[in-house]
N, C-alpha and C positions, 0 to 999 in steps of 0.2 A: 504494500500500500504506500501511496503517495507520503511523504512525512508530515507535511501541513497538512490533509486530508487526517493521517492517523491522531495528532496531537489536537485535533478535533473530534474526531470519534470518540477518542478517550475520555476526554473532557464530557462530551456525552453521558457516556457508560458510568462513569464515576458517578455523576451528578445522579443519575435512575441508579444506580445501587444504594446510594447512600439515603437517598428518597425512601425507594422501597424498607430498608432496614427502620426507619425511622416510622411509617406507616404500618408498617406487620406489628404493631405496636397498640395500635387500635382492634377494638372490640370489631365485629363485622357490624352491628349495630352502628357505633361511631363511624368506620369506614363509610356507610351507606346513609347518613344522617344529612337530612336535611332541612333548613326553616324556611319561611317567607319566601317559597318561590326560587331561593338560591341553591345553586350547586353544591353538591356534596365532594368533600373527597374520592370517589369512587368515580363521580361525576367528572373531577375535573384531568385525574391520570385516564380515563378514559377520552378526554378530548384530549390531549397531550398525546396519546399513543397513536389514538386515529388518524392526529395529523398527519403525523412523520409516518402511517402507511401511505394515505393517500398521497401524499407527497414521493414517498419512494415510486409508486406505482406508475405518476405522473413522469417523473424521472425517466424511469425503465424505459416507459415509451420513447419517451425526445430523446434516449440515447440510441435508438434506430438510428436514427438521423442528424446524429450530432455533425455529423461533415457537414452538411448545410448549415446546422445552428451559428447562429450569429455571436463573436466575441462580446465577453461586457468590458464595460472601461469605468469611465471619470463617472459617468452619468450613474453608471448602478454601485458605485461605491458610494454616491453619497448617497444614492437611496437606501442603501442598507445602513450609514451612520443615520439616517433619520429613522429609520427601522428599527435599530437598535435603540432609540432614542426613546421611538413612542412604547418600547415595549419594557423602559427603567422608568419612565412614569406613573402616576397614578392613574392613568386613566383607562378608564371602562371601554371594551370596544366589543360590538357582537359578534360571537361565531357567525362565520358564513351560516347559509341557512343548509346548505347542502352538506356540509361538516356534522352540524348537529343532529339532521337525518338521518346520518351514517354512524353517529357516534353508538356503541352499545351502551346498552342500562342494564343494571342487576347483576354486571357480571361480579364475582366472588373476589377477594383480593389475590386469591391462588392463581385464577383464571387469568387477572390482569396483567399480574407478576407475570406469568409464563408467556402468555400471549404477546406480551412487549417484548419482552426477550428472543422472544423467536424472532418477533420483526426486529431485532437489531440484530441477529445474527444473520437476518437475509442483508439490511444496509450494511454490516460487514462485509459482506462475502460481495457485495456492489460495489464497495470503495475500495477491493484489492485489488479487481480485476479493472479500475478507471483509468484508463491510458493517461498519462502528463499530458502528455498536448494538447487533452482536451479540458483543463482545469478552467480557464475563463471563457467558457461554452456557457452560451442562455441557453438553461435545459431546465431548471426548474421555475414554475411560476407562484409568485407571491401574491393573493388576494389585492392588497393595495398597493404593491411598491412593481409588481410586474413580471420580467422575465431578469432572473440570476445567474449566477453560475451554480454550481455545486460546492463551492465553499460556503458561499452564502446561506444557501441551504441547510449545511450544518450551523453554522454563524446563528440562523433563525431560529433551529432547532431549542437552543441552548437557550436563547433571548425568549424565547414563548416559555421557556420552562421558569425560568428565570422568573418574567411577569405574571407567574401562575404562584409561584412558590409563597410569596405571603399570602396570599388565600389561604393555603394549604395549613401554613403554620397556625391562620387567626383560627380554621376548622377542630386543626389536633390540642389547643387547648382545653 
C-alpha cells in the first residue's frame, strides 16, 4: 500500500478500534437508546459505517475508469480544508436522504462491530492494490464539496468520524 494512503488507513482503524472498545462498554439498552427524536449510539456508528461502504462502493466503480478520471489540484484542496473545516465545527448538517435510507437500525453492537470490520478489510484490500499514479484521481464524490481524490476520501473519512465523536461521548454519559 501506498504510505500516505497506509498512514491514513491507520489513523482510520485506530480511531474504530479505540471507539468500539470504549462502546462495548455500554449496556445494549444504552447502545440503542434514544430521546427527543435524536440518534442513538447505534444510530450514529451505523451512519459512520454506511458511509464509508457506500462511499467505497462509489469508489470501486470510478476506479473502472480512473484513466479518464480527471486530476484534482488547488480547487479540491481547499474544498477539503473547508470540508475539514465545517466538519470541526459545531454545526448540525442532515444526512443525505438516500444515506439515511440505507443506513441499518436495530442492528446489535456484535453485528456493527463485525460488519464495519469486514468493510474495512474490503477498503484495505482496495488501498493495497491502488496504483500511485492514480492518487490525485476525482474518483470519489462528496455530497457538498464534489468530486476528490482518494486521499481525501480517507481525509473525510476521519473528519465525519471526528464530527460524530462528541455526540457519541454526550450519549455514553
Amino acid at each position: 500500500m501506498n504510505a500516505r494512503l497506509q498512514k491514513l488507513f491507520n489513523k482510520l482503524e485506530e480511531d474504530r478500534i479505540k471507539l468500539f472498545k470504549e462502546v462495548e462498554k455500554l449496556s445494549p439498552e444504552q447502545f440503542q437508546h434514544s430521546e427527543n427524536g435524536k440518534w442513538s449510539v447505534q444510530q450514529i456508528l451505523s451512519h459512520l459505517y454506511i458511509a464509508e461502504k457506500l462511499s467505497l462502493q462509489y469508489i470501486a466503480k470510478k476506479v473502472l475508469g480512473i484513466k479518464d478520471a480527471d486530476r484534482s489540484g488547488l480547487a479540491e484542496e481547499l474544498k477539503m480544508i473547508l470540508l475539514k473545516l465545517s466538519q470541526r465545527l459545531p454545526f448540525k448538517f442532515k444526512a443525505p436522504r438516500a444515506l439515511n435510507e440505507l443506513t441499518p437500525s436495530g442492528l446489535s453492537f456484535e453485528q456493527l462491530r463485525d460488519e464495519w470490520e469486514s468493510e474495512r478489510e474490503q477498503l484495505k484490500i482496495f488501498l493495497e492494490k491502488f496504483e500511485p499514479e492514480h492518487l490525485d484521481k476525482k474518483i470519489y464524490r462528496h455530497v457538498r464539496a464534489g468530486l476528490l481524490n482518494i486521499q481525501h476520501a480517507l481525509i473525510f473519512f476521519r473528519e465525519h468520524y471526528i464530527h460524530h465523536l462528541p455526540q457519541i461521548k454526550r450519549l455514553m454519559k
